[in-house]
N, C-alpha and C positions, 0 to 999 in steps of 0.2 A: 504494500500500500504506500503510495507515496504521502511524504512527506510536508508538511508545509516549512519554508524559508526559515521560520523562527526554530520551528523543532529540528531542523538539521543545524543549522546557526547554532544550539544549545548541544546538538550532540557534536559537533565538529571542534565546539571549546573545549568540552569532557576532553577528548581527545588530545589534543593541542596540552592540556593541563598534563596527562597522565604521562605526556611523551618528554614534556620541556620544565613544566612544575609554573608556567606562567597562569596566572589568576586566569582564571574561568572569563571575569568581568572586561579582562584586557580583550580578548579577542572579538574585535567588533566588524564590520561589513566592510569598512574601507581600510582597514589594517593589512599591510603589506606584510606577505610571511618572514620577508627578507630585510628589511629594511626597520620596519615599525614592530614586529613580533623579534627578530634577532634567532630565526628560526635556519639553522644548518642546511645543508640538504641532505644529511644521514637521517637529521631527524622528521623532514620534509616526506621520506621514502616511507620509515616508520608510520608517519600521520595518514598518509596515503592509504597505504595496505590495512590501517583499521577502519579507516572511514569504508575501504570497498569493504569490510568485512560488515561493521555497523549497521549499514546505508542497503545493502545488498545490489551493489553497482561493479562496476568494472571503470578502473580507470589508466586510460592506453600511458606508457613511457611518453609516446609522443604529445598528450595531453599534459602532462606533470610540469611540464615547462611555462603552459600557460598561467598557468594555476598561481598570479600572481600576488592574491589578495583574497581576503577571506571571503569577502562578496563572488572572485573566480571560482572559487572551490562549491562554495554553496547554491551558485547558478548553475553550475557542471549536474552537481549529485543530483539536484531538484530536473535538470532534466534526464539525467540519466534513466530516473526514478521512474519519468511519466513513462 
């Protein structure tokens, strides 16, 4: 069943928290994984592989690069979803 925006938003922070130990509240829609989260890309891979596990999506290598902001990740899942 998909997802609405805010309940992935809330399960993508979970996530984000359990990988990096960053507050749940920091991960907002326009936060940059890379720049404004200070998020690796070891642990970029880590977040990846539980979101498709959470979310029940697939998400390509070639996609991972776009995925530059938490609003990218969360518009991917949300359609992955539909």
């Amino acid at each position: 069943m998909a997802q609405s925006e805010q309940e992935i938003l809330d399960g993508l922070a979970e996530i984000v928290n359990e990988e990096t130990g960053i507050d749940t509240a920091s991960v907002e829609m326009d936060k940059s994984f890379t720049e404004d989260l200070d998020i690796d890309s070891l642990s970029m891979m880590t977040i990846v592989v539980n979101a498709e596990e959470k979310f029940g999506v697939r998400i390509p290598d070639s996609e991972v690069k776009n995925l530059k902001t938490v609003r990218d990740a969360v518009t991917f899942i949300s359609g992955a979803q539909a």
